[in-house]
C-alpha positions in Angstrom: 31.4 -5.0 -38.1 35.1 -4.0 -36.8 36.5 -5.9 -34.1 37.5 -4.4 -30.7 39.5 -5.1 -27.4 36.2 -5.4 -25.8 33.8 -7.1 -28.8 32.6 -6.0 -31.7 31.9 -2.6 -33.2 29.1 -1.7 -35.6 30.0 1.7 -37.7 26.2 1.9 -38.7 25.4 2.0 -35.0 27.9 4.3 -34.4 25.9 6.9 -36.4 23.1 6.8 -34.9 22.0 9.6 -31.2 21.9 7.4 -28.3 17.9 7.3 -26.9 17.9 6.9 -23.2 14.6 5.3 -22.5 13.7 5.4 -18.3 10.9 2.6 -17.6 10.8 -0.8 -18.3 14.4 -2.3 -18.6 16.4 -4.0 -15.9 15.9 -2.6 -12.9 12.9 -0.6 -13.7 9.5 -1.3 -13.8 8.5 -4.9 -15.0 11.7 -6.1 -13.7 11.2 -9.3 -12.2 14.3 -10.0 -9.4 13.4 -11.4 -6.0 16.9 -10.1 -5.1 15.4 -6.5 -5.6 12.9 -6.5 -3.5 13.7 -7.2 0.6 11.3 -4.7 1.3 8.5 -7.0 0.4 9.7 -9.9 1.9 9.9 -8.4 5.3 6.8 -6.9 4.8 5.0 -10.3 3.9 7.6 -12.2 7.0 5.6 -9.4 9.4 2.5 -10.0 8.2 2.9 -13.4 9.0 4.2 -13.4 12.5 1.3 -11.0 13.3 -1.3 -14.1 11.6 0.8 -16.6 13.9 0.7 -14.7 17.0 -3.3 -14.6 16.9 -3.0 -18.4 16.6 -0.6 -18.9 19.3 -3.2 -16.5 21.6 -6.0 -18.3 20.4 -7.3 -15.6 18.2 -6.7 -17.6 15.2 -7.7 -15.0 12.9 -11.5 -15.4 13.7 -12.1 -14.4 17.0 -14.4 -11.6 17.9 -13.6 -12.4 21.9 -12.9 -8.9 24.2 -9.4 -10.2 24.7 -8.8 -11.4 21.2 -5.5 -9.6 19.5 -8.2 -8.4 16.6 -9.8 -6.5 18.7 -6.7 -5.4 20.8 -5.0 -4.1 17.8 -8.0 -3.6 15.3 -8.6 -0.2 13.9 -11.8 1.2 15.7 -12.7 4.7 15.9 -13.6 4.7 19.6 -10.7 3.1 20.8 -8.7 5.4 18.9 -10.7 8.4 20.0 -9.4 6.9 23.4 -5.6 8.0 22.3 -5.0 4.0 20.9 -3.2 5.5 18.2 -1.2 2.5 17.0 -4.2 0.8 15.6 -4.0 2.9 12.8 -0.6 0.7 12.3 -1.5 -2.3 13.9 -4.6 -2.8 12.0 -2.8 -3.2 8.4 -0.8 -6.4 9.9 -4.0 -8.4 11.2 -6.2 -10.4 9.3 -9.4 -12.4 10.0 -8.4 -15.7 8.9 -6.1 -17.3 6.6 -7.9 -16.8 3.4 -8.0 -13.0 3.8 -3.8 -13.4 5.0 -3.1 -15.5 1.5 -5.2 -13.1 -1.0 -3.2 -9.8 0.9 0.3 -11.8 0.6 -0.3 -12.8 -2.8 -0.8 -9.4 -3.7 1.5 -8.0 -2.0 4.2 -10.2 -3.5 3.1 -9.6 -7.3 3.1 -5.5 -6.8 6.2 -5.8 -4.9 8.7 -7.7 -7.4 7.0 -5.0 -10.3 7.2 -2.0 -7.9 10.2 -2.4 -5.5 12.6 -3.2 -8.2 11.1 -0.2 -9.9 11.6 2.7 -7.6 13.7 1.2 -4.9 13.4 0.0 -1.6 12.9 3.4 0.4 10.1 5.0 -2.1 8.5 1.8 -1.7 8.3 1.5 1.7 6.7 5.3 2.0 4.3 4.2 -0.4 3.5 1.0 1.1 3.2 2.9 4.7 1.5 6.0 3.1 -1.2 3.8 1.9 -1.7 1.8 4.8 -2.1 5.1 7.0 -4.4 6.6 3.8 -6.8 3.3 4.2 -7.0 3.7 7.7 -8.4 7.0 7.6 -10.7 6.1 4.7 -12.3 2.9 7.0 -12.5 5.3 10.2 -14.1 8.3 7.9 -17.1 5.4 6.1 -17.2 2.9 9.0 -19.1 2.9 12.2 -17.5 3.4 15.8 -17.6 0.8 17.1 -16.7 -1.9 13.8 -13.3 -3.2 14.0 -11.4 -3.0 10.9 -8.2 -5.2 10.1 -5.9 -6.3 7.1 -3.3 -5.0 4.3 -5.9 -4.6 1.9 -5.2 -0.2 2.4 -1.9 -0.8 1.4 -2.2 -3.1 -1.2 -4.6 -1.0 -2.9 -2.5 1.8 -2.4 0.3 -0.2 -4.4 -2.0 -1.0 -7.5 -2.8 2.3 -7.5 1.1 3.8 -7.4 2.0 1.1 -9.8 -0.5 2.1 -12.3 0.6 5.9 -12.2 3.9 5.4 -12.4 4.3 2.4 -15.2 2.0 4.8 -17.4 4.6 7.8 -16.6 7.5 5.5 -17.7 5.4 4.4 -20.5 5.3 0.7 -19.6 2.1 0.6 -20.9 1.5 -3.3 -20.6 2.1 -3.3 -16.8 0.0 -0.3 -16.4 -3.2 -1.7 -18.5 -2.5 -4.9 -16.9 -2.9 -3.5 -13.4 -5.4 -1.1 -14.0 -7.7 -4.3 -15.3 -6.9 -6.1 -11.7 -7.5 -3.0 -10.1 -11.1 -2.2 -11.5 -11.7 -6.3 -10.9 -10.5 -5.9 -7.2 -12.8 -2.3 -7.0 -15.9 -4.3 -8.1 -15.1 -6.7 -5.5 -15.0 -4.3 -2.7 -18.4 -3.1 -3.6 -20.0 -6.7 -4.4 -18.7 -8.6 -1.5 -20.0 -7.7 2.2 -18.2 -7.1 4.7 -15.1 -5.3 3.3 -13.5 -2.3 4.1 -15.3 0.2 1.2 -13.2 3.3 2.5 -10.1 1.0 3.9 -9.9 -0.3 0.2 -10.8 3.7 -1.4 -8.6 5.2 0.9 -5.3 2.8 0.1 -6.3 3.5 -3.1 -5.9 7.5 -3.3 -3.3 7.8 -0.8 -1.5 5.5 -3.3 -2.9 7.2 -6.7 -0.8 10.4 -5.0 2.1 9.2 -4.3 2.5 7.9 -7.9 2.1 11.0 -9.1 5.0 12.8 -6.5 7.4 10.0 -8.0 6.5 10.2 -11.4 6.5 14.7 -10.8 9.7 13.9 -9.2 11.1 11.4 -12.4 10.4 14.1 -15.0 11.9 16.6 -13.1 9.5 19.0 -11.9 10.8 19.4 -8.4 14.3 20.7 -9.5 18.0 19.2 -8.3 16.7 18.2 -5.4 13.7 15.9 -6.7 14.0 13.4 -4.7 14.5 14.6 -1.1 11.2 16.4 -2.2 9.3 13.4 -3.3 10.2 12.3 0.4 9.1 14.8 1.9 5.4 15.2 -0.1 4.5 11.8 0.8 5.8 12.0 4.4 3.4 14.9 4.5 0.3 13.1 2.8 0.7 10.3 5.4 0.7 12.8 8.4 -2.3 14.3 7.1 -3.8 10.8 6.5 -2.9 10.0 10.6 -4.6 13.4 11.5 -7.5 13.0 9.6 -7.8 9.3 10.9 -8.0 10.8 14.2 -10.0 13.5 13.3 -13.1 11.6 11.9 -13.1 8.9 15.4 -15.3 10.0 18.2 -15.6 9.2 22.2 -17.5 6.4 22.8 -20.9 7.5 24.7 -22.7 5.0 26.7 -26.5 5.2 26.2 -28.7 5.8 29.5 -31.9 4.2 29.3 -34.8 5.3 31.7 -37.2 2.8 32.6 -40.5 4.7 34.2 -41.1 4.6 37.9 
């Protein structure tokens, strides 16, 4: 070992080819830095203002009333049928109650110090929105007309499902074994439990699934110099589609004449 102006200096070292390794390291994937991830604290800060704004309109998170903000700014295929297009949005910042509120947030804030850090605020943003948008049109294409759908359980899924793809890509193999176990855990949930969201939950899921594989196409190069203005614009497009197809699959809503004999 040779001393230097700067530290020390191992010849043996010296020898050896430098191995870049892109993954898990500081600032990658499995970094854990609140300071890297704003994107997820806004995103949870949101979330919560909507939750507090259906107390303060005495919603509280339950209500089923006609007025009630669930039902204002719930995703229903009639009402968008009727050209309400924001509850497509809207619908991925409500939640019916506070338990459903703290499972989402918790969730949210474990994929988002993993994934934010990972592949930077921007990318995670289009992923979080792209799988919102994705579960939407996955509860409008299994649910009925008229239900009323609400919560960031799309998204969420959609991160799981991003995370998974691209920790695997960057070989981080703990993170992606360790989500893909919570993932299958939260996917028999969705099909145990009544009353969720089957296609909210699916959809989040594949729109997020996709978009892990545009990054991770993007990382290894496929895309050419101009990988990542690409990546962009691939998921931009896979969240248009999933807004068109979300209004696609809703229909009018039809009021039912019955005749009663003379």
């Amino acid at each position: 070992m040779t001393p230097t102006p700067v530290g020390m200096r191992c010849p043996e070292c010296s020898k050896e080819k430098t191995r870049v390794v892109r993954g898990v390291s500081s600032g990658g994937l499995g970094s854990i830095a609140a300071g890297g991830m704003p994107a997820t604290i806004v995103l949870i800060a949101i979330n919560v203002a909507f939750f507090l704004a259906e107390i303060a309109t005495g919603t509280g998170g339950l209500s089923s009333d006609s007025g009630s903000l669930i039902n204002d700014l719930g995703l229903q295929g009639a009402a968008v049928n009727n050209g309400e297009y924001y509850r497509i949005v809207s619908s991925g910042f409500m939640h019916a109650g506070l338990l459903h509120l703290g499972f989402n947030m918790f969730a949210l804030y474990f994929l988002g110090q993993v994934l934010e850090p990972g592949v930077g605020t921007p990318r995670f943003l289009l992923i979080y929105a792209t799988s919102l948008l994705a579960g939407s049109f996955g509860a409008l294409l299994l649910s009925g007309n008229f239900e009323v759908t609400v919560g960031a359980s799309g998204a969420i899924f959609g991160l799981f499902g991003a995370t998974f793809i691209i920790a695997g890509w960057r070989g981080a193999s703990e993170i992606a074994r360790g989500i893909g176990m919570v993932l299958v855990i939260n996917l028999f949930l969705t099909f145990a439990i009544g009353g969720i969201s089957i296609g909210g939950h699916l959809g989040g899921l594949v729109g997020g699934l996709i978009c892990g594989v545009i990054v991770g196409a993007g990382e290894r190069g496929y895309f050419g110099k101009n990988g990542r203005g690409l990546e962009y614009v691939l998921i931009v497009v896979i969240a248009v589609i999933s807004v068109a197809g979300a209004i696609a699959v809703t229909e009018p809503a039809t009021v039912q004449v019955i005749q009663f004999p003379g």
